[in-house]
BAVODREN-460322 format. One record per residue: residue number from 1; residue in one letter; z, y, x of N, C-alpha, C in turn. Coordinates in steps of 0.001 Angstrom, whole numbers, plus 500000, padded with zeros to 6 digits. Example, Ala and Ser with C-alpha at 12.3 -4.5 7.8 and 13.67 -1.06 7.14 Angstrom:
BEGIN
num|residu|n.z|n.y|n.x|ca.z|ca.y|ca.x|c.z|c.y|c.x
1|a|507800|494310|513190|507800|495500|512300|507800|496700|513200
2|s|507080|497750|512850|507140|498940|513670|507870|500030|512900
END
This chain:
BEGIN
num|residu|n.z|n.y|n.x|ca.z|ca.y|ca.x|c.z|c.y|c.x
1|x|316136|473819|262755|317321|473986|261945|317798|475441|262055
2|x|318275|476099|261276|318353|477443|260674|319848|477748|261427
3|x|320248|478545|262343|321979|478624|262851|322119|480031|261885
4|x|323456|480017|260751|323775|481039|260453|325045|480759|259773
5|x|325872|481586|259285|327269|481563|259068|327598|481016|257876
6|x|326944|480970|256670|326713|480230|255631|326170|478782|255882
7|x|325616|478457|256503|324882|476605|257191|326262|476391|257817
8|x|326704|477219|259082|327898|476266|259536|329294|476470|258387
9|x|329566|477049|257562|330433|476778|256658|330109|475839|255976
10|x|328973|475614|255572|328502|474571|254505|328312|473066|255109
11|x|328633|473278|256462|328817|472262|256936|330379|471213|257675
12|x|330767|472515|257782|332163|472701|257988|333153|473269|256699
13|x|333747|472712|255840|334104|472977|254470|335658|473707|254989
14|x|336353|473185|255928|337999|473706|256084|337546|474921|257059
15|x|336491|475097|257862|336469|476395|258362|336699|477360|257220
16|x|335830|477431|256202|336125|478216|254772|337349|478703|254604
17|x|337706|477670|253921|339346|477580|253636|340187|477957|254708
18|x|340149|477922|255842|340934|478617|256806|340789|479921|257107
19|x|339361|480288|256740|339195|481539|256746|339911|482340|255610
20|x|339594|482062|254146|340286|482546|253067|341463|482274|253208
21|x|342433|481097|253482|343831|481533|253607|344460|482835|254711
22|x|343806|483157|255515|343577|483279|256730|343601|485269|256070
23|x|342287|485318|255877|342347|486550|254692|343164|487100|254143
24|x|344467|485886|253181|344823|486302|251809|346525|486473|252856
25|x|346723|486135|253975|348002|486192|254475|347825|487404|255078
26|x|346587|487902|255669|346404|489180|256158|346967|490298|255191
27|x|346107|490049|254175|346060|491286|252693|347940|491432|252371
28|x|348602|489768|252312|349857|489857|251967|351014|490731|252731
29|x|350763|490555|253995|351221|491472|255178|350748|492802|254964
30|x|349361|493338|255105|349157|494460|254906|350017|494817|253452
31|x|349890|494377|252089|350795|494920|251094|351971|494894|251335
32|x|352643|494221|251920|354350|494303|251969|354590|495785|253614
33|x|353547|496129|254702|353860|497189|254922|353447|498443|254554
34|x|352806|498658|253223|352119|499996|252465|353403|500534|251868
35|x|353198|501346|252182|354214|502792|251994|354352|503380|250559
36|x|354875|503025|249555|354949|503401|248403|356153|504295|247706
37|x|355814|505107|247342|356755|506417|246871|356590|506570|245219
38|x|357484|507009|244657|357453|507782|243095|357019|508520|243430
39|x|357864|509491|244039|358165|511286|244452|357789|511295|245924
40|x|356243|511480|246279|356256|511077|248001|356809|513110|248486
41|x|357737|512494|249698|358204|513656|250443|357081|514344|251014
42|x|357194|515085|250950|356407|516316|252008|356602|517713|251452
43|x|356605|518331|252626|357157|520259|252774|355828|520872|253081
44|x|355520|521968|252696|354407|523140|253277|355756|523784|254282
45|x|354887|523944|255200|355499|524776|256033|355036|526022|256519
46|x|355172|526712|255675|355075|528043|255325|355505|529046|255026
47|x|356181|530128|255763|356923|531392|255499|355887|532135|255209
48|x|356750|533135|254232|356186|534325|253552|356893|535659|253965
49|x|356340|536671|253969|356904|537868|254444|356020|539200|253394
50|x|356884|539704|253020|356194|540745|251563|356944|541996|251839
51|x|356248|542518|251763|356669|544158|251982|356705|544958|251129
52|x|356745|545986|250151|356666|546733|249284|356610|547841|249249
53|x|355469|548925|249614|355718|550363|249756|354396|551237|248719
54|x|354998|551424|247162|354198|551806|246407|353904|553040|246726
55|x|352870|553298|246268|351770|554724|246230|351046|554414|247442
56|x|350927|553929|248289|350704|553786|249737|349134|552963|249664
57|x|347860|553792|250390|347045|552944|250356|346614|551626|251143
58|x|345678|550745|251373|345808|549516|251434|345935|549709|253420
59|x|344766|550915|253803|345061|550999|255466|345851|552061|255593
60|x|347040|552430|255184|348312|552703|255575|349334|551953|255257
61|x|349165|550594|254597|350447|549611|254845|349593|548806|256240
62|x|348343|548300|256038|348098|547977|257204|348656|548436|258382
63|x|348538|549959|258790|348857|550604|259910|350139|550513|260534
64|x|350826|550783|259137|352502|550654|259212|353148|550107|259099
65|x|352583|549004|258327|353771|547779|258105|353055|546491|258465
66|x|351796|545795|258586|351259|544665|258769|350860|543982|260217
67|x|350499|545174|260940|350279|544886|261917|351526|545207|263169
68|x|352343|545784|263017|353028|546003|263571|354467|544735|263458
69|x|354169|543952|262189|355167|542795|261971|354319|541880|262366
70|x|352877|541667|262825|352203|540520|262915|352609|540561|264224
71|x|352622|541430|264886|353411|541422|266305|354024|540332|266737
72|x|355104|541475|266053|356843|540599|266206|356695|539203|265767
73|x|356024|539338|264227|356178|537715|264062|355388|536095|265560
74|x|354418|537028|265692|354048|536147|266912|354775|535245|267720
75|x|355648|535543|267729|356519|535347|269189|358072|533960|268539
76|x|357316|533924|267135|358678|532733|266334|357365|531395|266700
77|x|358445|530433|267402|358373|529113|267769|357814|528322|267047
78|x|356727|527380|267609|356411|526597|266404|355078|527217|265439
79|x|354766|528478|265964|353787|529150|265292|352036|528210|265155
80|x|351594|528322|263952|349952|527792|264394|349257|528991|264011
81|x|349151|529368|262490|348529|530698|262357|349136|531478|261408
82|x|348972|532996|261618|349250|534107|260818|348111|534674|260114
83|x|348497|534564|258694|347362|535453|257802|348007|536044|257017
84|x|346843|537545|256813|347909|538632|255993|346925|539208|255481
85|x|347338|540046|254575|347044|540887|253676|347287|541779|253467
86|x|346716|543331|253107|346959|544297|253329|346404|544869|251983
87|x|347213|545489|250728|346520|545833|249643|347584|547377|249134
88|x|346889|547806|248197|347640|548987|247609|348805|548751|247123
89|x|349800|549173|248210|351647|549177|248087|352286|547855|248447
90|x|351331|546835|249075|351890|545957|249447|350970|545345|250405
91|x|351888|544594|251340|351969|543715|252524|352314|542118|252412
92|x|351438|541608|252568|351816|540499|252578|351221|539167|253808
93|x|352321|538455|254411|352122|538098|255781|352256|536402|255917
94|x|351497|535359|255510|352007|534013|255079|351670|533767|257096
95|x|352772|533000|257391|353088|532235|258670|352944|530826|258387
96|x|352209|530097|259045|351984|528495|258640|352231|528175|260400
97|x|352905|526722|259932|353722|526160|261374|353208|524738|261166
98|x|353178|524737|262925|352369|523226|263340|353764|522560|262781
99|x|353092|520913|262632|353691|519753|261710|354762|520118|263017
100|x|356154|519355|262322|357123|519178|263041|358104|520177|263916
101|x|357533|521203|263342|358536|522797|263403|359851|522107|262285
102|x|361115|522717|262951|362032|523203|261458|362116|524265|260860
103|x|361343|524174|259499|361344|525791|258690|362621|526105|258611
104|x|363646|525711|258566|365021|526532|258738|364915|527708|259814
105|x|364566|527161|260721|364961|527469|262494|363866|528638|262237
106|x|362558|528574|261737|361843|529319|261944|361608|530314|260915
107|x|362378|530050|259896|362930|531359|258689|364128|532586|259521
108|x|364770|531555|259907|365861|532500|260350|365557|533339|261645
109|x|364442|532567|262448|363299|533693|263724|362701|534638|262996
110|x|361711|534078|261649|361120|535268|261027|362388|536868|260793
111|x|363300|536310|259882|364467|537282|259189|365128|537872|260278
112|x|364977|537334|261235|365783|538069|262701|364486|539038|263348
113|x|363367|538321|263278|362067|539571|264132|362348|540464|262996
114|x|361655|540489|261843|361991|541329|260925|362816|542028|260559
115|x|363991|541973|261020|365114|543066|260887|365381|544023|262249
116|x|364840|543609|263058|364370|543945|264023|363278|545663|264303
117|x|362663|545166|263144|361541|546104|263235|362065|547282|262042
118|x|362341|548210|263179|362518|549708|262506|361765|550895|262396
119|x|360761|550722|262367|360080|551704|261831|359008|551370|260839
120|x|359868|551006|259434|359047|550676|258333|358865|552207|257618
121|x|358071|552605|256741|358606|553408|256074|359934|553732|255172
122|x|359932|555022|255337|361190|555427|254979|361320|554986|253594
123|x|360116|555225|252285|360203|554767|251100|359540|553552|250848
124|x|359860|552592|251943|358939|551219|251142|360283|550647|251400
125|x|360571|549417|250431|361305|548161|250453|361947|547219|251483
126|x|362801|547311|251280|363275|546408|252323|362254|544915|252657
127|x|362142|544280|253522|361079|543137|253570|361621|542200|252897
128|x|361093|541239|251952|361327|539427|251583|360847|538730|252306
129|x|361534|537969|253118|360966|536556|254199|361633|535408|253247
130|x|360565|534997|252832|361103|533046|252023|360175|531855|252815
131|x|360889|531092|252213|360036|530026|252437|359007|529577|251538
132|x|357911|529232|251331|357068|528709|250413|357434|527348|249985
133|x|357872|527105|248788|358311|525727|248452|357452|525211|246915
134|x|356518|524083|247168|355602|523846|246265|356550|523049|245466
135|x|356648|523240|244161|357169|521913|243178|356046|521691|242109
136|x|355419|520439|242093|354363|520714|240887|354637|518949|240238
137|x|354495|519376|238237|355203|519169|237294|354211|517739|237419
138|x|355315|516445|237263|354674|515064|237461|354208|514822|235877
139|x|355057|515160|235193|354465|514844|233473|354789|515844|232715
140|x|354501|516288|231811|355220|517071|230165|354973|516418|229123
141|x|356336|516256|228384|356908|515534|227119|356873|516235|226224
142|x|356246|516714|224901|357059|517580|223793|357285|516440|223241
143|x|358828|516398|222399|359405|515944|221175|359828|517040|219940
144|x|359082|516800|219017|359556|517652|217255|360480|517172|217018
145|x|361033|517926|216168|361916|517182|215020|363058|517823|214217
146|x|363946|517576|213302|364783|518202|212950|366063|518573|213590
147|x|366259|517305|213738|367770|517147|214169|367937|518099|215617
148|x|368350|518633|216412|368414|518470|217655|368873|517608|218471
149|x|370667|517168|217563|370964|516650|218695|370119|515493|219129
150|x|369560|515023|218123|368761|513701|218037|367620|513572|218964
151|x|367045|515144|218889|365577|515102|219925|366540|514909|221399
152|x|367913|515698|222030|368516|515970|223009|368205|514416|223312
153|x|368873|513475|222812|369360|512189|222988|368151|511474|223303
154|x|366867|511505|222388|366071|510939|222561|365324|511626|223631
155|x|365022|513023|224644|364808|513741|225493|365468|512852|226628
156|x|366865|512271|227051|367502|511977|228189|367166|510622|228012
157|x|367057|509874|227022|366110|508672|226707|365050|508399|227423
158|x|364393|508990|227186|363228|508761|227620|362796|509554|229573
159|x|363341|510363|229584|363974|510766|230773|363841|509669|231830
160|x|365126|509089|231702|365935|507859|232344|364890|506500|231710
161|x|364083|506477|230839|363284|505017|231188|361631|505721|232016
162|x|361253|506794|232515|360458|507234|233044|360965|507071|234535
163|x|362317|507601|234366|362760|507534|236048|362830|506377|236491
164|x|363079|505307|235752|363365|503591|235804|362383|503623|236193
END
């Protein structure tokens, strides 16, 4: 006689069925704790730091302005890596932070090392430290038409049954 998992089901009919209910209460549990979002949250955490000193070639902003802020920037909390760039009349320094930094806390370390550092050139720009903030577009709608107010109306229309 043949032992295999199909013979003892076929011999045993409610093992089956206990198994498939068994299954379908699993799957039901797993769907009621899945995590479902419209708009799912999440931040890059990423400061930017841009420098500006035109006429200036690409290894004399290096010299003077890139490496000498990769420094300073080192030393802000929460750091994972610094990458930069060094091109004709500009500097540019993106800071990326391990998960679970606060980019507040660590904008306002960047804007504090950075003001810090005085010996930029005399004719380059004051520095920009931002934050990198991604927004990218979930749909685009065009509506024609004559009327305006009519497209306006039908624009917040349709708006509000998308957001529904």
């Amino acid at each position: 006689m043949r032992r295999d998992l199909i013979a003892d089901f076929a011999r045993h009919p409610v093992a089956g069925n206990l198994l498939m209910i068994l299954l379908i209460v699993a799957g039901l549990f797993a769907v009621s704790r899945l995590n479902i979002q419209f708009f799912p949250s999440f931040e890059l955490d990423l400061l930017s730091v841009r420098v500006l000193w035109r006429g200036a070639t690409a290894e004399d902003v290096e010299e003077a302005i890139t490496t000498p802020l990769e420094q300073r920037l080192k030393t802000i909390a929460g750091l994972k890596r610094i990458t930069s760039t060094s091109s004709m009349g500009v500097a540019n320094i993106t800071l990326e932070l391990t998960e679970g930094t606060d980019p507040i806390t660590a904008l306002d370390e960047a804007k504090q090392a950075v003001a810090e550092f005085r010996n930029l050139p005399a004719d380059a720009e004051p520095p920009e430290v931002t934050r990198i903030v991604r927004y990218e577009p979930i749909a685009r709608l065009l509506i024609i038409g004559e009327n305006l107010d009519e497209l306006r109306g039908l624009a917040r229309r349709f708006e509000s049954e998308l957001l529904a």
